[in-house]
BAGU-551022 format. One line per 3 residues: their letters; for each residue x, y, z of N, C-alpha, C, O. Coordinates in steps of 0.001 Angstrom, whole numbers. Last residue first. Layout:
// residues N
A	X,Y,Z,X,Y,Z,X,Y,Z,X,Y,Z  ...
***
This chain:
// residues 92
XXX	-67410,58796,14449,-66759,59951,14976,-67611,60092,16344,-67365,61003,17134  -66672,56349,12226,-67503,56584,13426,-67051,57846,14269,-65995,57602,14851  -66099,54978,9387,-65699,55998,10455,-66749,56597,10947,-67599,57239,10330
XXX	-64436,52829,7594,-65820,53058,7898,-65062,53617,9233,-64099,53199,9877  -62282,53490,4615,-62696,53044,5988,-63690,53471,6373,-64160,54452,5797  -60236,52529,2057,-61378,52986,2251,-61303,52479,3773,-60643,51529,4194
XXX	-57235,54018,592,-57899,52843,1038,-59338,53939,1749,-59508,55149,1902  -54209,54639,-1095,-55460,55096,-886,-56500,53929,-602,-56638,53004,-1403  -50681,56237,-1259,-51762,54681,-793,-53341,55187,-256,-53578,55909,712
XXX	-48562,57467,-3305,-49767,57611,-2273,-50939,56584,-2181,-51849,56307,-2963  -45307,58452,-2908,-45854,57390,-3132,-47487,58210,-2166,-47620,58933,-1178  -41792,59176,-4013,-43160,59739,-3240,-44326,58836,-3801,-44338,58502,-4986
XXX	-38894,57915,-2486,-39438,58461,-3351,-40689,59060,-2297,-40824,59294,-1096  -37180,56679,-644,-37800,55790,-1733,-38856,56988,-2713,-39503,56547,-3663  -37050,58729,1640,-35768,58033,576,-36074,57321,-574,-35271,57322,-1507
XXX	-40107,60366,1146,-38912,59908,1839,-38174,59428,844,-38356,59525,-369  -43650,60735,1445,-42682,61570,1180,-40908,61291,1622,-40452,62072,2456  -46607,59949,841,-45928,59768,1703,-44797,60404,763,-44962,60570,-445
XXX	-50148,60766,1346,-48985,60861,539,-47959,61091,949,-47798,62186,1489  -53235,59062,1181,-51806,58896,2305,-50788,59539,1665,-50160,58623,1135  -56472,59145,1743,-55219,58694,693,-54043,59671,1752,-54109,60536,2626
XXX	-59359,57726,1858,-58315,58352,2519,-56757,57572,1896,-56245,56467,1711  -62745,57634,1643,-61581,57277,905,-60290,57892,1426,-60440,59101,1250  -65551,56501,3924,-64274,57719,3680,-63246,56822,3219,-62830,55794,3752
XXX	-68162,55722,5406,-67378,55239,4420,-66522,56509,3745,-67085,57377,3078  -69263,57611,8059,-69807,56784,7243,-68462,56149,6363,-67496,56217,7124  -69787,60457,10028,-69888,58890,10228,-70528,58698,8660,-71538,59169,8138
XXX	-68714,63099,9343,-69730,62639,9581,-69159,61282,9642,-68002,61095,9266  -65801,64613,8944,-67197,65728,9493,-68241,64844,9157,-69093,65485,8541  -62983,64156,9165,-64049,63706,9150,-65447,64442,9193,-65664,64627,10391
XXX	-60205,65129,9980,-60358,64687,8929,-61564,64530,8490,-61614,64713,7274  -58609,68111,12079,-59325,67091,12071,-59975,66495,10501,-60275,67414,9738  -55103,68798,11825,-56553,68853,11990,-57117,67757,11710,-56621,66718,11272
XXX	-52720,67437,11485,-52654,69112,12136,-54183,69207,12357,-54437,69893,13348  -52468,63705,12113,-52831,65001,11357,-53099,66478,12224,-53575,66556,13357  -48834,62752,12844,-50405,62668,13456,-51221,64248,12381,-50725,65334,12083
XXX	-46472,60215,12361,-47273,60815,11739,-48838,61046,12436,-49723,60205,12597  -43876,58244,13070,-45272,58571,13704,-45768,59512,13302,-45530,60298,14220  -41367,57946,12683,-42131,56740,12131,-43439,57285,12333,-44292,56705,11661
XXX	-40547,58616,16498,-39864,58915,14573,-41121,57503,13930,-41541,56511,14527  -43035,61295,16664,-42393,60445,17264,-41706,59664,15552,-41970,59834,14362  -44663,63187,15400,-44876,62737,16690,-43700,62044,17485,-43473,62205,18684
XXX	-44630,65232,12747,-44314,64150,13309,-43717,63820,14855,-42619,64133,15317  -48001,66542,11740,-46612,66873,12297,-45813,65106,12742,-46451,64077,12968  -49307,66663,8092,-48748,66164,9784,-47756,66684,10465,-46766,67215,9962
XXX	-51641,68387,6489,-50711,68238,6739,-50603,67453,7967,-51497,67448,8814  -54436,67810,3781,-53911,67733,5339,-52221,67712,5899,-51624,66707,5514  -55961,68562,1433,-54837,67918,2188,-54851,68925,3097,-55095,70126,3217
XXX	-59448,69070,1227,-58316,69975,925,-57206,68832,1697,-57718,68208,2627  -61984,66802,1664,-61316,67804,2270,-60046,67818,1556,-59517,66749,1251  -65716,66498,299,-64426,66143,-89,-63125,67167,918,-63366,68373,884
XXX	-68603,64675,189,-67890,65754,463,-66719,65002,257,-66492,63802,110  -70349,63245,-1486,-69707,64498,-2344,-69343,65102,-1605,-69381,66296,-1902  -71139,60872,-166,-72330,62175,94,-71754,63377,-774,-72424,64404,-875
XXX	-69936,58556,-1681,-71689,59008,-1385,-72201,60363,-1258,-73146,60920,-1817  -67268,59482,-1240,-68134,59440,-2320,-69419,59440,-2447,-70035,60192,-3203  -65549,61384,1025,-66609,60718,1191,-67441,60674,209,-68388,61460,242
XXX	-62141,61586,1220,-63599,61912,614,-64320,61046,1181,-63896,60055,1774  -59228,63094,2244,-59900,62279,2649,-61204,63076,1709,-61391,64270,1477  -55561,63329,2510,-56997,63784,1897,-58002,62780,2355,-57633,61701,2817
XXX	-52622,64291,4044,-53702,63642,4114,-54432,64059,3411,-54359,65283,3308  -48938,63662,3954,-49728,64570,3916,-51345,63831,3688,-51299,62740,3121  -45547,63476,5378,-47277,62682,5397,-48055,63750,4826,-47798,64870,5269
XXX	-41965,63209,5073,-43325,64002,4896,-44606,62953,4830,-44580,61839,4306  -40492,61296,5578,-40042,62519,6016,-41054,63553,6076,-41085,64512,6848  -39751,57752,5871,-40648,59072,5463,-40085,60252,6131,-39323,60196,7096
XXX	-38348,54733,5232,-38365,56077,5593,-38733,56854,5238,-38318,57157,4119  -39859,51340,5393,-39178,52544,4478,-39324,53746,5635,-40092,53763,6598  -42688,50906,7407,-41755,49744,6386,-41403,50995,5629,-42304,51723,5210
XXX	-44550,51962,8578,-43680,50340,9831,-42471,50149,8696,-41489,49440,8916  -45574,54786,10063,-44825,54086,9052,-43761,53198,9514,-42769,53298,10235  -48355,55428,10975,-47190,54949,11751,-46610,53935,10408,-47007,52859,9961
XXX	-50670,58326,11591,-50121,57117,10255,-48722,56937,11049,-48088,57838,11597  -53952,59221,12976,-52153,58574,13067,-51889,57913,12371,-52514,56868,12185  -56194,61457,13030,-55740,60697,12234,-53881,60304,12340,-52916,60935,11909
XXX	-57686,63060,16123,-56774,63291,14273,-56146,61943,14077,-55597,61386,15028  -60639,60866,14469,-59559,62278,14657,-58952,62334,15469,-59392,61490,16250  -59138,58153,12866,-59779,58345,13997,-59500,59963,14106,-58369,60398,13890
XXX	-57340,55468,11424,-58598,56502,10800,-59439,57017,11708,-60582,56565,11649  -54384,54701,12073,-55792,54885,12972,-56710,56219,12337,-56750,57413,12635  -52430,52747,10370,-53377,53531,9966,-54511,53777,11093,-55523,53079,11035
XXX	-49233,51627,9179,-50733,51486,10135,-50944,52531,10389,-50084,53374,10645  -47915,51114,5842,-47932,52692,7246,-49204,51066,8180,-49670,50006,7761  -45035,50775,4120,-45884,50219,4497,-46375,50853,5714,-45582,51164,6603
XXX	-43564,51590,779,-43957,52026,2180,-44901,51380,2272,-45677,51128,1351  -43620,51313,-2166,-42408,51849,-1095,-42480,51573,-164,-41417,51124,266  -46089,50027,-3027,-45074,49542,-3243,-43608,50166,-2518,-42622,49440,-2386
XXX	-48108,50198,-291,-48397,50567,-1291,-46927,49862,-2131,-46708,48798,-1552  -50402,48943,2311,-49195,49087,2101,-49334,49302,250,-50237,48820,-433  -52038,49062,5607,-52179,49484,4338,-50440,49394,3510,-49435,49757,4122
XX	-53742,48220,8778,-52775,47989,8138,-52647,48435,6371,-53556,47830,5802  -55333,49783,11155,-55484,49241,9832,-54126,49338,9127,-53523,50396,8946
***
């Protein structure tokens, strides 16, 4: 899934653990949240390690059920700090 905010442009595998591949600007830091509004759960950020350059993978896992999850992205680099928040349907 493709997502882009005004600095940065990432693809997005909303899958555990979770890969953000920043296609557009330079990052240095990722950090993750994720909710699920229906049911009121909600997880603490997430940190990444980086995989590969551009490649962002989460330190843990994001999800604890199948369904519609808000997942916000806070990205960290030369352009500043920026956080892109999109919705996905997740199947675990």
């Amino acid at each position: 899934m493709k997502v882009a905010g005004t600095r940065y442009t990432v693809t997005v595998l909303p899958a555990d653990p979770v890969e953000v591949w920043v296609t557009s600007g330079r990052v240095e830091a990722v950090t993750l949240a994720a909710v699920m509004p229906s049911m009121g759960h909600a997880r603490p950020p997430v940190g990444t390690v980086q995989a590969d350059v551009g490649r962002f993978v989460a330190e843990e896992d994001m999800f604890a059920m199948d369904g519609v999850w808000e997942l916000s992205i806070t990205l960290s680099g030369a352009q500043g700090r920026e956080v892109i928040t999109f919705s996905a349907v997740i199947s675990t």
